[in-house]
N, CA, C and O atoms as a GROMACS GRO file, in nm:
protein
  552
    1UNK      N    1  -3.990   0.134  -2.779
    1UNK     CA    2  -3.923   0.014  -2.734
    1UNK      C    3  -3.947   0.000  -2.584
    1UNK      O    4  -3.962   0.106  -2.522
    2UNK      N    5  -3.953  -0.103  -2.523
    2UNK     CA    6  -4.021  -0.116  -2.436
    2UNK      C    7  -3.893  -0.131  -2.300
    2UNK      O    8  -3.836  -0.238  -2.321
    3UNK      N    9  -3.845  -0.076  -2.199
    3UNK     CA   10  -3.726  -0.080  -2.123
    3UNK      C   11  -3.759  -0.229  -2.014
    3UNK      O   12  -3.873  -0.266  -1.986
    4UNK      N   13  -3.667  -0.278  -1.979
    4UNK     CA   14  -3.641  -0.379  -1.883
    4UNK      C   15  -3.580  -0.279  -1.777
    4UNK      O   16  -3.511  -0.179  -1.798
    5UNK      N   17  -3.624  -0.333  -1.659
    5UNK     CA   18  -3.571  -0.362  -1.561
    5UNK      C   19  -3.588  -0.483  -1.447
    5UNK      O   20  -3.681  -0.563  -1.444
    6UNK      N   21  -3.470  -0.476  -1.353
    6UNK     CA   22  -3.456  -0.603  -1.278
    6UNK      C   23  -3.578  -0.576  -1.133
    6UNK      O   24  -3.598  -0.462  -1.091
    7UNK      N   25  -3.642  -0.685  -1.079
    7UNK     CA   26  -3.730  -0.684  -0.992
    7UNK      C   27  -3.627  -0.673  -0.878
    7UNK      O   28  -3.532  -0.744  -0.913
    8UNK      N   29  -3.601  -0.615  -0.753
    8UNK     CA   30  -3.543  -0.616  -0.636
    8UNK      C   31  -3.677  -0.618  -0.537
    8UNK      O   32  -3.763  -0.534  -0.512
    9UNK      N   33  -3.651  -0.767  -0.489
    9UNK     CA   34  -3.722  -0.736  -0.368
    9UNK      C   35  -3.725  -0.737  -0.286
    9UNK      O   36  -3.827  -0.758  -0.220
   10UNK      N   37  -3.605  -0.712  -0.240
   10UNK     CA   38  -3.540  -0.612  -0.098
   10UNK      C   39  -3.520  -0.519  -0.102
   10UNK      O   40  -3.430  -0.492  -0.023
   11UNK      N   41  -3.573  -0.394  -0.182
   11UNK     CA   42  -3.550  -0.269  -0.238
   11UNK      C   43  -3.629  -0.205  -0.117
   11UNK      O   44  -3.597  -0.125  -0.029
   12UNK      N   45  -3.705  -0.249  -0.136
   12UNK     CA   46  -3.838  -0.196  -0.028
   12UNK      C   47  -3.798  -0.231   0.186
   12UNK      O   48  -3.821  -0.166   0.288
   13UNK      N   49  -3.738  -0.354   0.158
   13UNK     CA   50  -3.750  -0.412   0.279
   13UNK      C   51  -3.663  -0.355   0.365
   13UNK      O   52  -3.680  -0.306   0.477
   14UNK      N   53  -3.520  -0.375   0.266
   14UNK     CA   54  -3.387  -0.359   0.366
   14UNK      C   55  -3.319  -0.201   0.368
   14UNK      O   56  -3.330  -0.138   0.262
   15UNK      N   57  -3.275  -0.159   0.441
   15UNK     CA   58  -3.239  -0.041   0.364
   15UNK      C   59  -3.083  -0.048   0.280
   15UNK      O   60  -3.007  -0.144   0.275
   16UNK      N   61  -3.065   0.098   0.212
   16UNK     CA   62  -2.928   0.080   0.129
   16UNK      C   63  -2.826   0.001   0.222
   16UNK      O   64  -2.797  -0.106   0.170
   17UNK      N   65  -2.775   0.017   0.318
   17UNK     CA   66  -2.663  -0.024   0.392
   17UNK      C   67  -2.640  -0.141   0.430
   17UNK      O   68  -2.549  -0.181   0.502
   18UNK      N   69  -2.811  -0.257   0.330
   18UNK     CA   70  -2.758  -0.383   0.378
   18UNK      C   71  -2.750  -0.432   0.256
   18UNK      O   72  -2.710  -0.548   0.246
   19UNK      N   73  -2.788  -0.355   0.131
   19UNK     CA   74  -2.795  -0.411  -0.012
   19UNK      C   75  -2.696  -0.511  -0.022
   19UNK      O   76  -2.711  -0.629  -0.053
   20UNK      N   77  -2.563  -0.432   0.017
   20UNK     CA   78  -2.427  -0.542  -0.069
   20UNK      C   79  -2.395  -0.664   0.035
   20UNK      O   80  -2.300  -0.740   0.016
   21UNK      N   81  -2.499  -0.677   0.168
   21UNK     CA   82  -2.442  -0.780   0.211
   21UNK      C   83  -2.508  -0.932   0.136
   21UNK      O   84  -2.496  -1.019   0.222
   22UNK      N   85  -2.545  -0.968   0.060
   22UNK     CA   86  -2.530  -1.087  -0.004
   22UNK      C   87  -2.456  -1.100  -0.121
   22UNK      O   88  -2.446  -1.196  -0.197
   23UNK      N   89  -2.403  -0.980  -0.124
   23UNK     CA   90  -2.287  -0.953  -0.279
   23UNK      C   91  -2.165  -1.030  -0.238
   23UNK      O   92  -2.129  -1.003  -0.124
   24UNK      N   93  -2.100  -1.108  -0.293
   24UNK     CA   94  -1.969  -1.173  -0.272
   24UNK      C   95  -1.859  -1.054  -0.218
   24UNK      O   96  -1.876  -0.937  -0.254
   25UNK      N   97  -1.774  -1.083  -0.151
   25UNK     CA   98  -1.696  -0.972  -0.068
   25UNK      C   99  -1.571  -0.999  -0.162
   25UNK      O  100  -1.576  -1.071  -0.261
   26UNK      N  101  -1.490  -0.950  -0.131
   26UNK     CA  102  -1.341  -0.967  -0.191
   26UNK      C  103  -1.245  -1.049  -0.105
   26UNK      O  104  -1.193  -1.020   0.003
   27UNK      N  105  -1.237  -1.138  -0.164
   27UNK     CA  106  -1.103  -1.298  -0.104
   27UNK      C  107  -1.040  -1.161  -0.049
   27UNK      O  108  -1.037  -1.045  -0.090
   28UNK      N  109  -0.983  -1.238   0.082
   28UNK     CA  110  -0.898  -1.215   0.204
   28UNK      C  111  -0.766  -1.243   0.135
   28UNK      O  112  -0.661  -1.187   0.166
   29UNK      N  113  -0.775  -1.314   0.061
   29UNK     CA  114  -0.606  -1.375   0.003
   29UNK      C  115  -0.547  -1.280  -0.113
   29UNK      O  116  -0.430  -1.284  -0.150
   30UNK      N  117  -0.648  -1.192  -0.167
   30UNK     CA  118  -0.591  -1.078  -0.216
   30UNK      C  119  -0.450  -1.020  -0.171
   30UNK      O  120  -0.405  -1.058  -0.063
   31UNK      N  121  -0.362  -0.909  -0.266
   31UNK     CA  122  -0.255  -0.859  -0.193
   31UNK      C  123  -0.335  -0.730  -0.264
   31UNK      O  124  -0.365  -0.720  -0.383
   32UNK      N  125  -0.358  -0.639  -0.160
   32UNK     CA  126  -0.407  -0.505  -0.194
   32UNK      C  127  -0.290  -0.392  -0.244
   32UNK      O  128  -0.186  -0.452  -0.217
   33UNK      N  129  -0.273  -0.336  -0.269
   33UNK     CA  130  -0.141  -0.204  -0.362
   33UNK      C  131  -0.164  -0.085  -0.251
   33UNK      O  132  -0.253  -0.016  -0.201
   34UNK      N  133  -0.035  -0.105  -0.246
   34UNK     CA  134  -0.031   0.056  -0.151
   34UNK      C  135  -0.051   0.191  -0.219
   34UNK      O  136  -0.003   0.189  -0.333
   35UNK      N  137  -0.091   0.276  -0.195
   35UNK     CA  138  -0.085   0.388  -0.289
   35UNK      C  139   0.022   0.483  -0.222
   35UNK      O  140   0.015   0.514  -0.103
   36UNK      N  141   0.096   0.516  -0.284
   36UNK     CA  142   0.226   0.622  -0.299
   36UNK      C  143   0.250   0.766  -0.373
   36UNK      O  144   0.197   0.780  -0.484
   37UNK      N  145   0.301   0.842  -0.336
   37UNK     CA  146   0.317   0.980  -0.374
   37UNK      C  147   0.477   0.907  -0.348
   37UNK      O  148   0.520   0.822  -0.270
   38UNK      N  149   0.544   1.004  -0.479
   38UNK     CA  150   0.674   0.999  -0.494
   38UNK      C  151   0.705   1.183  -0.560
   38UNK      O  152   0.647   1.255  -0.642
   39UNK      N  153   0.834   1.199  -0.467
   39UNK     CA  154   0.881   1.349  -0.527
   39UNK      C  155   1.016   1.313  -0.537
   39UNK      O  156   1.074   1.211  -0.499
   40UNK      N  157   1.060   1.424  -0.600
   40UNK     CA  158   1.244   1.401  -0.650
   40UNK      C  159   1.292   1.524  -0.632
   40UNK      O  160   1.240   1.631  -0.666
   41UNK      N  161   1.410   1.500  -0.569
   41UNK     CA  162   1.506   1.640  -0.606
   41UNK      C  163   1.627   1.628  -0.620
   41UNK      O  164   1.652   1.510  -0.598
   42UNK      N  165   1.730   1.690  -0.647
   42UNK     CA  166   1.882   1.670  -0.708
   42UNK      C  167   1.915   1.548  -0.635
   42UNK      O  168   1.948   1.450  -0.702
   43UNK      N  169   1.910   1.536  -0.475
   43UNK     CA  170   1.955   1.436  -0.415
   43UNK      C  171   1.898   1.335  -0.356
   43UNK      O  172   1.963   1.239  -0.315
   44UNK      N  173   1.771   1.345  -0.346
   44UNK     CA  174   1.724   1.211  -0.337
   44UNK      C  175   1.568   1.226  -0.344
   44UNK      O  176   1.494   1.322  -0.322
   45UNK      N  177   1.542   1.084  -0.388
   45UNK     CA  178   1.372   1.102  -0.359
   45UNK      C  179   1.327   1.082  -0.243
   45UNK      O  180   1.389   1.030  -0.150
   46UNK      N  181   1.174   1.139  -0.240
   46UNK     CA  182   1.103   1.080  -0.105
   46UNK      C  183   0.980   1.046  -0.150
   46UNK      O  184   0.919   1.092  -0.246
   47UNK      N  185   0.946   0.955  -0.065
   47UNK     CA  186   0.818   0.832  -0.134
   47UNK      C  187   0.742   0.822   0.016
   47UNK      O  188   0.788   0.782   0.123
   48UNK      N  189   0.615   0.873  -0.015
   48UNK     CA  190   0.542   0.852   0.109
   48UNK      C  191   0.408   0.773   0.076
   48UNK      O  192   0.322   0.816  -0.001
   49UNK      N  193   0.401   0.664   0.138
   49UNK     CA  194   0.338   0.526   0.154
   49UNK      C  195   0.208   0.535   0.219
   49UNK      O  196   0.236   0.588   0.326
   50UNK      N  197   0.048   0.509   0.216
   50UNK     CA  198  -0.026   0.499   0.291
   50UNK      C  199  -0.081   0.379   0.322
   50UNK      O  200  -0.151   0.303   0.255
   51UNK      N  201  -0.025   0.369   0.472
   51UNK     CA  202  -0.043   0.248   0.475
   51UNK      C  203  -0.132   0.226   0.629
   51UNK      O  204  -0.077   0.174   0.726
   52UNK      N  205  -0.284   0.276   0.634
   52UNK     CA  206  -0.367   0.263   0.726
   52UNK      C  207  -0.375   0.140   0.808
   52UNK      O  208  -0.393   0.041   0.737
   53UNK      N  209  -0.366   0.111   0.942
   53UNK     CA  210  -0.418   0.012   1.020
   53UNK      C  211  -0.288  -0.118   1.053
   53UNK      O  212  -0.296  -0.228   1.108
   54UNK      N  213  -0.193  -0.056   1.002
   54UNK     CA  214  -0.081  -0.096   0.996
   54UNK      C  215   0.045  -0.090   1.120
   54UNK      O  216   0.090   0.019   1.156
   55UNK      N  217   0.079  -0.180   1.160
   55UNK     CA  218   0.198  -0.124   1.287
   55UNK      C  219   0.364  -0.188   1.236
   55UNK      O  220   0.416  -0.288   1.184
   56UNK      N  221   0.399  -0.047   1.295
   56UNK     CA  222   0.586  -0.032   1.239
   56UNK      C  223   0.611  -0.160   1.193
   56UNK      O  224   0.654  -0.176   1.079
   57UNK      N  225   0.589  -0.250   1.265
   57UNK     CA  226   0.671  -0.392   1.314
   57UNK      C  227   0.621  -0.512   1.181
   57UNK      O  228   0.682  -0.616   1.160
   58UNK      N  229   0.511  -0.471   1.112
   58UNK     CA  230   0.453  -0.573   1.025
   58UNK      C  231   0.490  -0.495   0.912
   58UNK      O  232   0.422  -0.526   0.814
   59UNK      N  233   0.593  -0.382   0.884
   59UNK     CA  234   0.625  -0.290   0.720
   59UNK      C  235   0.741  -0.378   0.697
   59UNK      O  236   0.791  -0.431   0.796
   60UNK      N  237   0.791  -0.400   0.580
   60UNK     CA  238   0.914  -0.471   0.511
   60UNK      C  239   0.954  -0.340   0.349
   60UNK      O  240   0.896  -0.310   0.244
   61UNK      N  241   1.066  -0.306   0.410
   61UNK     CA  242   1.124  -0.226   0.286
   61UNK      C  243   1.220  -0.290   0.233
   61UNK      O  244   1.280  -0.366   0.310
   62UNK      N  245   1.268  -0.286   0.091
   62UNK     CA  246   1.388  -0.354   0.034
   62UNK      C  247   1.407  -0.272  -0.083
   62UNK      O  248   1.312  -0.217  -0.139
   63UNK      N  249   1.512  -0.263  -0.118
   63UNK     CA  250   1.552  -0.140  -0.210
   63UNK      C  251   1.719  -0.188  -0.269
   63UNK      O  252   1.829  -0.202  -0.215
   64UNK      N  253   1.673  -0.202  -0.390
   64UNK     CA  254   1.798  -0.305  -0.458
   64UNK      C  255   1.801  -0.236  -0.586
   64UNK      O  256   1.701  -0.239  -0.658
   65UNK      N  257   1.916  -0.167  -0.625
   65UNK     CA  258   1.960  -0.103  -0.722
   65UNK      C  259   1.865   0.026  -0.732
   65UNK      O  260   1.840   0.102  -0.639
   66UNK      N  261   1.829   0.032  -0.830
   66UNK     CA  262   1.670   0.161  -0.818
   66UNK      C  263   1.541   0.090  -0.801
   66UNK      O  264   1.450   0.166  -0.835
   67UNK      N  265   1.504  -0.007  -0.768
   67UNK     CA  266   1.380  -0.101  -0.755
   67UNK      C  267   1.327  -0.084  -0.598
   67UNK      O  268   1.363  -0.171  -0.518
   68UNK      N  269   1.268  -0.007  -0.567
   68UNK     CA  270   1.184  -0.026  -0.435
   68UNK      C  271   1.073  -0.080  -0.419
   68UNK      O  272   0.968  -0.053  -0.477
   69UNK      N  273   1.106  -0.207  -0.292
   69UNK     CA  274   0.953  -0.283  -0.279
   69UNK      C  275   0.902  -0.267  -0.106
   69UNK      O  276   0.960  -0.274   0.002
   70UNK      N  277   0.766  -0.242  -0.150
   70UNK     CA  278   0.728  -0.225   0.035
   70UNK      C  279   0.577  -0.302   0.038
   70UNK      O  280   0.464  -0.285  -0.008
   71UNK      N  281   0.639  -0.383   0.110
   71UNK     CA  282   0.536  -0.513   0.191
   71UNK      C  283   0.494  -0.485   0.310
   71UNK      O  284   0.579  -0.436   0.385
   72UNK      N  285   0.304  -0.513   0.384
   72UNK     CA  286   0.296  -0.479   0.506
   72UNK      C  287   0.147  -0.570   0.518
   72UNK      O  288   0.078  -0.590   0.418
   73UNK      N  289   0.118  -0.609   0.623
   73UNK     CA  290   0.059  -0.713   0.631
   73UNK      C  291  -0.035  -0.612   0.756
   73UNK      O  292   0.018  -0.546   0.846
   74UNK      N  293  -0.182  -0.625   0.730
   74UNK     CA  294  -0.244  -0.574   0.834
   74UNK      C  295  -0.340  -0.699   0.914
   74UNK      O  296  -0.439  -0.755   0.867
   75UNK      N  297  -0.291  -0.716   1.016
   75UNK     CA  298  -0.368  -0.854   1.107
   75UNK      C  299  -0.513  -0.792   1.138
   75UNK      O  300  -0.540  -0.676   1.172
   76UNK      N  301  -0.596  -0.897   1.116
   76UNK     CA  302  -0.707  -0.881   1.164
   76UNK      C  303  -0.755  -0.891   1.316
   76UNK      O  304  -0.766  -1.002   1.369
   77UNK      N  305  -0.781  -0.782   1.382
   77UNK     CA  306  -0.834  -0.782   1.514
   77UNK      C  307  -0.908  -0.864   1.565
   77UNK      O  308  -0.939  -0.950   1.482
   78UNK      N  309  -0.964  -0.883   1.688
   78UNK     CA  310  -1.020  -0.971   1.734
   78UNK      C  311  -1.189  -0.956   1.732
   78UNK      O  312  -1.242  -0.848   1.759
   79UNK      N  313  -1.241  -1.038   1.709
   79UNK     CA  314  -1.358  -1.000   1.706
   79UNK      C  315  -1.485  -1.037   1.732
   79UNK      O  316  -1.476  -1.100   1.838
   80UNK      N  317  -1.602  -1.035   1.698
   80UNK     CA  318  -1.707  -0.913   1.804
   80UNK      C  319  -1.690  -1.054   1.975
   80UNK      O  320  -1.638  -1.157   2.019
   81UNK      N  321  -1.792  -0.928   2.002
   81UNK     CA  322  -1.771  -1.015   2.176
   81UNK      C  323  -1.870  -1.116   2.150
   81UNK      O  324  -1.921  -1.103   2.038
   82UNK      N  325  -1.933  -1.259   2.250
   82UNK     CA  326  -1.964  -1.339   2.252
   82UNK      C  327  -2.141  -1.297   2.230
   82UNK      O  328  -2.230  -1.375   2.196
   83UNK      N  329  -2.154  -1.158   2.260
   83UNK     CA  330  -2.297  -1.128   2.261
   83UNK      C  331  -2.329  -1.041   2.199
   83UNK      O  332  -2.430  -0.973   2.217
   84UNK      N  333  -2.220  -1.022   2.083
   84UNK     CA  334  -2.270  -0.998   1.962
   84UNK      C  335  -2.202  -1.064   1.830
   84UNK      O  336  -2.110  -1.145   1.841
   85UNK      N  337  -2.266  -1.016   1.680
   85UNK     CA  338  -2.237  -1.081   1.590
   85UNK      C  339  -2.209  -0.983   1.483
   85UNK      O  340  -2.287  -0.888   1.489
   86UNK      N  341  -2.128  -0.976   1.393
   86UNK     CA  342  -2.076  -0.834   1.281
   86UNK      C  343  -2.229  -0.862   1.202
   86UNK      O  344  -2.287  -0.970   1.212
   87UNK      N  345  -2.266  -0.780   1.148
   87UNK     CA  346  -2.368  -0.763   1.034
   87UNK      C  347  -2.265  -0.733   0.898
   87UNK      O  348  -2.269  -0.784   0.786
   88UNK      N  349  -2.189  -0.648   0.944
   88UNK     CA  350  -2.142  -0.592   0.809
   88UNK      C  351  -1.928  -0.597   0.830
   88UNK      O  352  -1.899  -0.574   0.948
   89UNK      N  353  -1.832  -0.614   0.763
   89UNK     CA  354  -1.692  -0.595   0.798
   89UNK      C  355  -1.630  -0.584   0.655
   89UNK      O  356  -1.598  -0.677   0.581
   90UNK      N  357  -1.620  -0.445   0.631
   90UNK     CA  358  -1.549  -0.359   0.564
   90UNK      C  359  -1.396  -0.359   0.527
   90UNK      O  360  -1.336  -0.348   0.420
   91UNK      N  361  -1.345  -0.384   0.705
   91UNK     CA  362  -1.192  -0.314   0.647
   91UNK      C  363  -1.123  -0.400   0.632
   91UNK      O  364  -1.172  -0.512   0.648
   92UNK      N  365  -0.972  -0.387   0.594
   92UNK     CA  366  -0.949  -0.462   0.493
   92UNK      C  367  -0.871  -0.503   0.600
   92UNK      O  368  -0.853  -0.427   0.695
   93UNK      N  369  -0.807  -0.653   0.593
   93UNK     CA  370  -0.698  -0.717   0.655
   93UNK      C  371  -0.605  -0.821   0.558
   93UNK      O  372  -0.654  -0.906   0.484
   94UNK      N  373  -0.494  -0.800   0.571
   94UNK     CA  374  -0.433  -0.917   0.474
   94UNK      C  375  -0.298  -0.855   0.447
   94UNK      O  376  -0.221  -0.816   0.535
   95UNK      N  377  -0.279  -0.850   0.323
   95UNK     CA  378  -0.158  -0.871   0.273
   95UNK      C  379  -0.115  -0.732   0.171
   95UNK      O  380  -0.169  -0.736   0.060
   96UNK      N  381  -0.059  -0.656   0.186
   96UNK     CA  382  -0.059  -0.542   0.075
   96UNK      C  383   0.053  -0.500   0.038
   96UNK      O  384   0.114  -0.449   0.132
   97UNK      N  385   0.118  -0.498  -0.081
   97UNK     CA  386   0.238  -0.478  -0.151
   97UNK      C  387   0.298  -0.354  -0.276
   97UNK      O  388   0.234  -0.346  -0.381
   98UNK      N  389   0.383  -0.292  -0.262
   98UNK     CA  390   0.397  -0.218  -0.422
   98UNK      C  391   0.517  -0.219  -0.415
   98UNK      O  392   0.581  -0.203  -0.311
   99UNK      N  393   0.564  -0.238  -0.526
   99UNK     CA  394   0.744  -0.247  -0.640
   99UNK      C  395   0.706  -0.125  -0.710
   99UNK      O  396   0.598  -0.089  -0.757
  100UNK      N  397   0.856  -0.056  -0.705
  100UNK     CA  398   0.878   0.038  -0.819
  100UNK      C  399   0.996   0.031  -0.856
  100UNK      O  400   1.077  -0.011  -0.774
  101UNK      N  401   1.036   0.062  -0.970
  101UNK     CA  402   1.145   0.083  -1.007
  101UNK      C  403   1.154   0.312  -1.004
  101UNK      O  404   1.059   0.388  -1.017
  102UNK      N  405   1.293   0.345  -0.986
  102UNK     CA  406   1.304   0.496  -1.016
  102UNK      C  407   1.394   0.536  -1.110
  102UNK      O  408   1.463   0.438  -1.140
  103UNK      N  409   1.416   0.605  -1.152
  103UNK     CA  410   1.531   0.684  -1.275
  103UNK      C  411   1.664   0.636  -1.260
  103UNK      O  412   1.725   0.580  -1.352
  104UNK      N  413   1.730   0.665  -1.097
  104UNK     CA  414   1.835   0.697  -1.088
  104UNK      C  415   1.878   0.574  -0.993
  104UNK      O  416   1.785   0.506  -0.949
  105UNK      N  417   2.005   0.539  -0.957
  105UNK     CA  418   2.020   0.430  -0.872
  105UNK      C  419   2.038   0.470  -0.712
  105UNK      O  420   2.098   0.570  -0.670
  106UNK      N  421   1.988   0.392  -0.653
  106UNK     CA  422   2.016   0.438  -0.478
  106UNK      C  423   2.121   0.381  -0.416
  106UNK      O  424   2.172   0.271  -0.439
  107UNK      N  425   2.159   0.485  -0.312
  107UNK     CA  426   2.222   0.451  -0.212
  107UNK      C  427   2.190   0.360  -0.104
  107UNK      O  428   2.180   0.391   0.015
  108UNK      N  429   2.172   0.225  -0.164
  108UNK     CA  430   2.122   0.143   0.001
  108UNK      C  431   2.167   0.179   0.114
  108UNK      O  432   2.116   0.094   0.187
  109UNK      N  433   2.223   0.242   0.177
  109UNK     CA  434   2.322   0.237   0.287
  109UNK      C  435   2.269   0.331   0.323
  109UNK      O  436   2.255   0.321   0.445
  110UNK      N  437   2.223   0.437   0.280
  110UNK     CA  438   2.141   0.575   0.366
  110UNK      C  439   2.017   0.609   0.334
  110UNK      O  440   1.976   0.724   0.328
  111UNK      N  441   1.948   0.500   0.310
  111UNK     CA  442   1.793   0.513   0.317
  111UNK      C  443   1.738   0.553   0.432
  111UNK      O  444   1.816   0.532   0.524
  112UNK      N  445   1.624   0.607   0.473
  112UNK     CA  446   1.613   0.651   0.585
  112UNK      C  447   1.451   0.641   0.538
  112UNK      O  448   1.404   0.670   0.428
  113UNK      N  449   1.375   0.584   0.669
  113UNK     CA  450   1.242   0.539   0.653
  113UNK      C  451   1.182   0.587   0.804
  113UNK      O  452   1.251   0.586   0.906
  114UNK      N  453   1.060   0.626   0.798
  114UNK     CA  454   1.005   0.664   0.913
  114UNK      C  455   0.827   0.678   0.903
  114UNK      O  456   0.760   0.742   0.822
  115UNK      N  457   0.786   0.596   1.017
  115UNK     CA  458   0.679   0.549   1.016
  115UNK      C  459   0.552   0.682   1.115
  115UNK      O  460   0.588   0.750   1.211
  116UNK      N  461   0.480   0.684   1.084
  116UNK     CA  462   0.407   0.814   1.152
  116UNK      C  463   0.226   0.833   1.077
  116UNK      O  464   0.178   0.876   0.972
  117UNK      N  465   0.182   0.778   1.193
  117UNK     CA  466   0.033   0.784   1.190
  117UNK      C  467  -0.029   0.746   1.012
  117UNK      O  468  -0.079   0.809   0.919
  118UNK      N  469   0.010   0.611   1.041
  118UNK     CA  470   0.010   0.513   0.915
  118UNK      C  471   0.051   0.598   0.756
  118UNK      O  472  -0.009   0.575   0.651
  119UNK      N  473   0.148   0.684   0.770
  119UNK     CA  474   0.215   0.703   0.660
  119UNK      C  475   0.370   0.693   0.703
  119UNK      O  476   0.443   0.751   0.784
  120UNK      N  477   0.389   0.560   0.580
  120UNK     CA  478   0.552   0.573   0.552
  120UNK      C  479   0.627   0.664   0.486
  120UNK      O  480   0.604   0.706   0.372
  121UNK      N  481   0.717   0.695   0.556
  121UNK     CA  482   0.830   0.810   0.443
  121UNK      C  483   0.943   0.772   0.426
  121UNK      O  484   1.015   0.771   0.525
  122UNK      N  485   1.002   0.727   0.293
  122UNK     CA  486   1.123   0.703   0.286
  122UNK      C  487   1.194   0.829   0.204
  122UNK      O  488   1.152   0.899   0.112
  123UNK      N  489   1.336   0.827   0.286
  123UNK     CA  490   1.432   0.920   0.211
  123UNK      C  491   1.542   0.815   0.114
  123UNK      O  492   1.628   0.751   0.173
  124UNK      N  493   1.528   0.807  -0.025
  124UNK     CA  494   1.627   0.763  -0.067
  124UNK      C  495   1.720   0.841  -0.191
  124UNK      O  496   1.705   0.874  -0.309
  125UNK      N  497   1.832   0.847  -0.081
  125UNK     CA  498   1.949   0.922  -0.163
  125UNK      C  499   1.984   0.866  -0.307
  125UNK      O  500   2.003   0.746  -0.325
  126UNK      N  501   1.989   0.933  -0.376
  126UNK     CA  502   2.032   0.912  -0.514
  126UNK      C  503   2.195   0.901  -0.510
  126UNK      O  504   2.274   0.989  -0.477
  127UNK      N  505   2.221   0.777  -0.549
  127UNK     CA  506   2.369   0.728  -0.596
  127UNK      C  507   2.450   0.813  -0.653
  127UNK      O  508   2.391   0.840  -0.757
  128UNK      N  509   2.593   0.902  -0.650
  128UNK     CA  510   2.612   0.968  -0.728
  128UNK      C  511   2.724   0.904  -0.822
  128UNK      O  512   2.797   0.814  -0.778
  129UNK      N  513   2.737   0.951  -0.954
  129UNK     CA  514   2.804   0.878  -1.033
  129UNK      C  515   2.958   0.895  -0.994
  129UNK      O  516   3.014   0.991  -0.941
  130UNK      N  517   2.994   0.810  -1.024
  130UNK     CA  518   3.152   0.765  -1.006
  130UNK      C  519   3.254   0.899  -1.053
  130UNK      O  520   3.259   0.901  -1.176
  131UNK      N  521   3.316   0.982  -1.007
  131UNK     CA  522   3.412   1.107  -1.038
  131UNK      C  523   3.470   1.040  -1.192
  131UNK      O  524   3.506   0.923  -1.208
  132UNK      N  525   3.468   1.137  -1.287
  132UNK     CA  526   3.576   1.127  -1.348
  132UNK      C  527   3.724   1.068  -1.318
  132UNK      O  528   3.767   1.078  -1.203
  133UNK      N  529   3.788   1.016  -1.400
  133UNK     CA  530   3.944   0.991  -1.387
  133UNK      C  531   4.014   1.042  -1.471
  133UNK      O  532   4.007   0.995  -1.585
  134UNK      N  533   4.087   1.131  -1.450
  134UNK     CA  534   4.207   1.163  -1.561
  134UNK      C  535   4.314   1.029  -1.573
  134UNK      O  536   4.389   1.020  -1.476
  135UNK      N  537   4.329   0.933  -1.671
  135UNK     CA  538   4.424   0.907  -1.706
  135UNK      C  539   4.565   0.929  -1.797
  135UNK      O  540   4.560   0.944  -1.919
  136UNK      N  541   4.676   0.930  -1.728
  136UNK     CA  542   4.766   0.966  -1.805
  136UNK      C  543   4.865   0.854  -1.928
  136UNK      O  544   4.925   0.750  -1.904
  137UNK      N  545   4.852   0.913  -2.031
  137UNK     CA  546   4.954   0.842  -2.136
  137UNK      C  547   5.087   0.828  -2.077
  137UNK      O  548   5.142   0.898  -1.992
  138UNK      N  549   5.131   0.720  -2.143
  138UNK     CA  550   5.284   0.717  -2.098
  138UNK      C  551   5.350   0.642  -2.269
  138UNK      O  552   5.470   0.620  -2.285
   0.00000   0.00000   0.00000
């Protein structure tokens, strides 16, 4: 049987590192997913966020019942100088989001979040359930 292949004929010309520049890039209007590590222990979880290229001031946390959502918007820098021109622009700028829901319900009130060389860490205390009540017959 006889195999096909496709003719490239910039295979020869350009090298690898300019192949994908006539490949369609990925819309800017995308919302990219944060990726997260989550651990648990009796009293609360901690959820650490990577969130590269990012500053304190553009993160949004919200945390409503056990549902945690973290929004962060990375602005695009300024760019190239007047006497030059990008060939190639990689990193990502825009809009990037992740929701979770967890097991147990949180304590809004003592969340504790802290930002450090583009990883977020949140501490969120686990809600504890309501004490027993002894009620008495009468």
């Amino acid at each position: 049987m006889a195999r096909l292949s496709v003719y490239d004929p910039f295979a020869e010309v350009f090298p690898e590192i300019f192949r994908g520049l006539l490949q369609p890039s990925r819309a800017q209007s995308e919302v990219a997913e944060i990726r997260v590590d989550v651990f648990e222990s009796a009293q609360h979880y901690q959820v650490r966020a990577d969130l590269p290229g990012v500053k304190k001031e553009d993160i949004s946390v919200q945390v409503d019942g056990n549902r945690v959502s973290i929004s962060a918007e990375v602005k695009r820098e300024a760019g190239a100088q007047d006497s030059e021109r990008a060939l190639r622009s990689e990193r990502f700028y825009g809009a990037m989001a992740r929701s979770f829901a967890l097991a147990s319900e949180l304590d809004e009130q003592a969340v504790q979040a802290r930002f450090d060389n583009g990883v977020l860490t949140l501490t969120l205390p686990k809600k504890q359930p309501p004490a027993a009540r002894r009620i008495t017959i009468q």
